[in-house]
N, C-alpha and C positions, 0 to 999 in steps of 0.2 A: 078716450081720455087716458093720458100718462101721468101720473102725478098731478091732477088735478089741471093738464093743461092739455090742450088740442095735441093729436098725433105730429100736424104740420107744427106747432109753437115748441113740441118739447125737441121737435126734431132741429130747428133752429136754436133753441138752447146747446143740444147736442155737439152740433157743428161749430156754432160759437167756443162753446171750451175747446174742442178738437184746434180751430185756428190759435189760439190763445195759447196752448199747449206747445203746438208746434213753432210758433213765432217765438215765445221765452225759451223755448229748445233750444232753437240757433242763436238766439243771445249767448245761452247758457253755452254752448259751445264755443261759441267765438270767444266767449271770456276762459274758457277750457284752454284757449288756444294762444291767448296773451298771459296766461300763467294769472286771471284774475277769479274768484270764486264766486263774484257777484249775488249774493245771499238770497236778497228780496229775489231778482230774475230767477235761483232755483228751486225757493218753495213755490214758485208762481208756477214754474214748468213741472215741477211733480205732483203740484196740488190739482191742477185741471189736467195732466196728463191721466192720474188715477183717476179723474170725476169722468173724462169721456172714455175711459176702461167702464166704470161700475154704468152709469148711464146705458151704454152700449145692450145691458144685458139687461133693461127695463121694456127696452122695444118688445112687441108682441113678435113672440116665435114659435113654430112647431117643434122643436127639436134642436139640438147641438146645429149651429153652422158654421163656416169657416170664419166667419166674423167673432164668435163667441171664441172659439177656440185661440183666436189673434186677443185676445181680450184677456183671456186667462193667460197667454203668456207673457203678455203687457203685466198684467199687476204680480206677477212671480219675477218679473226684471225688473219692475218699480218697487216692488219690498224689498227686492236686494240694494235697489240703491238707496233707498231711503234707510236703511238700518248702514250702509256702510258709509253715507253722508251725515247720520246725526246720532246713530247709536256710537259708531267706532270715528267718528271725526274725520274723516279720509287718511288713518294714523294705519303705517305699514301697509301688506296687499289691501285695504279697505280703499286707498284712491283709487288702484285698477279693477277695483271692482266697482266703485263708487264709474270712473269714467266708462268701462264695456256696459255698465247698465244704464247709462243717462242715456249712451249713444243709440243702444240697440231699442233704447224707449222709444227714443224721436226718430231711428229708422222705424220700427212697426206704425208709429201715428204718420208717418208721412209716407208709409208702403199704403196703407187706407185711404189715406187722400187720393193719391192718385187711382188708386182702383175707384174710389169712389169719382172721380173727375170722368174716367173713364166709361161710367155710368150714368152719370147726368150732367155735364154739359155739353151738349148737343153737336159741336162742332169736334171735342176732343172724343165723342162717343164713334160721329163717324169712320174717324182714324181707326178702332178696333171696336165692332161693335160687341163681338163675342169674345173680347177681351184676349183671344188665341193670336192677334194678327199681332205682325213684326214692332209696330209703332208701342203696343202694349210693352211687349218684352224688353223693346229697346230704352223704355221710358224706365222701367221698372231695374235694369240692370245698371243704369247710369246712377238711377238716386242708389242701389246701394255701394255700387264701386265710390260713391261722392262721401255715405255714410263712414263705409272701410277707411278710406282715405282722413276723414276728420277725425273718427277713432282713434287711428294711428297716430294724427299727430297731436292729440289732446294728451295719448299717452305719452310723449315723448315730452310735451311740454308743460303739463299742467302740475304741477309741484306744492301745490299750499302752502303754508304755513300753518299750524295749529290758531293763532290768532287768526285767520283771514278766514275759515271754514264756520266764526260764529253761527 
């Protein structure tokens, strides 16, 4: 039991905010990328991106793992963003730091999906089973050249206004 729910129910909860996180991500991107700040979509993407960070480190562990350590750097890129999206408004460097840390959030939740895909669905597990094979790597360096790539151009394009970042 986790929190009062089955290891399989909490691990469902888990996965639920990790989708939810990563879907309001790419919203929140795409509106990065039409120059809109879409409010409700960013507290949605940083409030279940921090929950399947803290969650993450509920699961039963023997020690530090690479999952824990991607968790800790998740919520050190999610308190920067959230302090330069609602402490500082995205006013001066606070938007390019507000946009490399929204981007580099939903690249790590969506580096985890796919290692996690990699891991349990069956057909994409065959592709690499020990995760060293070509299809891994190639999987893994596409989502972030695709992350680099929306980074880039959220910075190029995303501008606020002080009214728009309510």
């Amino acid at each position: 039991m986790i929190l009062g729910m089955s290891i399989a129910s909490f691990t469902a909860f888990h996965v639920a905010l990790s989708l939810v996180g990563i879907a309001s991500g790419f919203l929140v991107i795409m509106g990065m990328l039409s120059n809109k700040s879409l409010p409700g979509w960013t507290a949605l993407f940083l409030l279940t991106t921090v929950a399947t960070s803290v969650t993450g480190f509920v699961f039963p562990s023997t020690g530090i793992d690479p999952a824990q350590i991607v968790g800790i750097i998740s919520l050190l890129v999610l308190a920067a963003a959230l302090i330069a999206r609602y402490t500082y408004r995205l006013a001066g460097n606070s938007r390019w730091v507000y946009i490399v840390a929204a981007v580099l959030a939903q690249w790590l939740n969506s580096f985890v999906a796919v290692v996690q895909s990699f891991q349990k669905i069956p057909f994409v597990h065959a592709l690499a089973p020990t995760q060293k094979e070509p299809p891994f790597l190639i999987a893994q360096v596409a989502l972030m050249a695709f992350m680099v790539l929306l980074g880039v151009l959220a910075l190029r394009r995303f501008r606020p206004t002080s009214s728009a970042t309510g």
